[in-house]
C-alpha positions, 0 to 999 in steps of 0.5 A: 484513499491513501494517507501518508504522514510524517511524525517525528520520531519518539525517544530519539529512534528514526522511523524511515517514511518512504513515499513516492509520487509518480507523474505524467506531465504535470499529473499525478500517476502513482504514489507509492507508501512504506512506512508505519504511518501510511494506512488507507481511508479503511485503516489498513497500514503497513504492518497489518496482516494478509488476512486484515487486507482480505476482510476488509477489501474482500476477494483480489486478483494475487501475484506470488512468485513460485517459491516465495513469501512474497505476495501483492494484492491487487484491487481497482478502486471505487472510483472506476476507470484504470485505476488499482490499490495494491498491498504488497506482503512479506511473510504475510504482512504488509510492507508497502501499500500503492495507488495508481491509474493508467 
């Protein structure tokens, strides 16, 4: 569903890769991806536009702050259960993508 990997940087120019998993025990609950090379099993990665996320995952339920650019889309998984995908934007692009189960 979510693939985050790490490259080695070209021409000497670091790229930061933040993930991070989230437990319960010992279960994995979350796992939060920012970076260029985290995209989901569709190809949507972080850079990608609002509307690239709308077409290939259709409708979602929206959280936007009054006043802000800032935006998250929020789809349940296909696996079922309480499971979510969620797009996080800024200026309409996005910036982080997450995957967690209740």
């Amino acid at each position: 569903m979510l693939r985050c990997q790490r490259r080695r940087a070209a021409f000497g120019v670091k790229r930061t890769i933040l993930t991070r998993l989230y437990f319960i025990g010992d279960r994995v609950r979350g796992i939060v991806c920012q970076g260029q090379p985290c995209r989901t099993s569709d190809g949507v990665t972080i850079g990608d536009s609002l509307s690239r996320v709308q077409r290939m995952y259709g409708p979602a339920f929206a959280l936007a702050p009054p006043g802000t650019a800032y935006r998250r889309l929020i789809y349940p998984t296909a696996e079922g259960g309480n499971c979510t995908m969620e797009f996080e934007f800024n200026l309409g692009i996005v910036t982080k993508i997450s995957l967690g189960c209740d």
